[in-house]
C-alpha positions in Angstrom: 12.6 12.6 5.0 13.5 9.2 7.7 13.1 6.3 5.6 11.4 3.2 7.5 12.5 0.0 8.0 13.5 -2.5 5.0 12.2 -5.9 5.2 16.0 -7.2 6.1 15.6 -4.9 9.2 11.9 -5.6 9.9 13.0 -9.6 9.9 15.8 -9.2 11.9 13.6 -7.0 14.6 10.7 -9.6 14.7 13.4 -12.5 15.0 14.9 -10.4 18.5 11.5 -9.8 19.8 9.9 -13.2 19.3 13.3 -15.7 20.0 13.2 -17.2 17.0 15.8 -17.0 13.8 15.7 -14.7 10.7 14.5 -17.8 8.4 11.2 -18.5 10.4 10.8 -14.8 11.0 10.9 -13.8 7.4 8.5 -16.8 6.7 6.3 -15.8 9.2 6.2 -12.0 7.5 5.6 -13.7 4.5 2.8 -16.6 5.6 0.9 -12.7 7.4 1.1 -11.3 3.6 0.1 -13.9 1.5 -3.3 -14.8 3.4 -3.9 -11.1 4.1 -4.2 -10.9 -0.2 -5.8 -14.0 -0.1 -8.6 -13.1 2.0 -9.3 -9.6 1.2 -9.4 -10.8 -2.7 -11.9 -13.5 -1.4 -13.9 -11.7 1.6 -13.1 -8.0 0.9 -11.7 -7.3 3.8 -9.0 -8.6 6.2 -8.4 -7.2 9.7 -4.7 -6.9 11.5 -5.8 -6.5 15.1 -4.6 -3.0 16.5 -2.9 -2.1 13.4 -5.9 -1.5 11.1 -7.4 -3.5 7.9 -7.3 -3.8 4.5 -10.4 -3.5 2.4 -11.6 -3.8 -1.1 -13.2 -1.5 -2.7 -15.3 -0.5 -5.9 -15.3 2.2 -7.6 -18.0 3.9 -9.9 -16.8 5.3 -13.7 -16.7 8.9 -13.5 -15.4 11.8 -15.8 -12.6 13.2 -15.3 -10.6 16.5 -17.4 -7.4 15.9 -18.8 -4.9 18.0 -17.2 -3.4 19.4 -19.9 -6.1 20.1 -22.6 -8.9 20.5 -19.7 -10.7 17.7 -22.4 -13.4 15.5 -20.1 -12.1 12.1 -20.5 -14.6 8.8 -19.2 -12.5 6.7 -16.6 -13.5 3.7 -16.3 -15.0 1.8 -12.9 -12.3 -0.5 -10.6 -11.4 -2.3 -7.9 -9.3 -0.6 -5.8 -7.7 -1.8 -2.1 -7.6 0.5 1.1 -6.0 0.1 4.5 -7.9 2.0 7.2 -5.9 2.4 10.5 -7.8 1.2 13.1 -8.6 3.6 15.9 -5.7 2.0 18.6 -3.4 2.2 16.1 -4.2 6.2 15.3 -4.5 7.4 18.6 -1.1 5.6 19.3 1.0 7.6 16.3 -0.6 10.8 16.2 -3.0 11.4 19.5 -5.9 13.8 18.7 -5.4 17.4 20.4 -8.0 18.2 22.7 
């Protein structure tokens, strides 16, 4: 299985493609994932144009079996985050087969 890129590579990509060096590169990587978990804990959802967003999300307490003993066991409700790809962004990787 093709791994993806590491952050190192990712960095040193965005650095070529904007003109700027690896430092301010990395930062800017950084700056796009800290307020991407600070909005989506605050609003619920924070958008990446053409790449998709990430949402929050609740979910109910529900029972569940145990795998092993096939016992029903209560899980409790959460929060839970999602990305959904937006539509651009889909159609781009894997176009639908008509």
């Amino acid at each position: 299985m093709a791994s993806g890129l590491t952050k190192t590579q990712l960095v040193r990509h965005l650095a070529e493609k904007v003109g700027v060096n690896n430092k301010q590169a990395a930062a800017f990587l950084q700056t796009l994932a800290d307020t991407a978990l600070k909005e989506t804990k605050k609003n619920g959802v924070f958008v990446v144009p053409g790449l998709g967003r990430l949402v929050k999300s609740n979910r109910k307490a529900r029972v569940g079996r145990n795998p092993q003993t096939g016992e029903p066991i209560k899980i409790p409700a959460k929060t839970v985050v999602k990305f959904r790809v937006a539509k651009v962004a889909k159609e781009a990787i894997a176009p639908s087969k008509k």
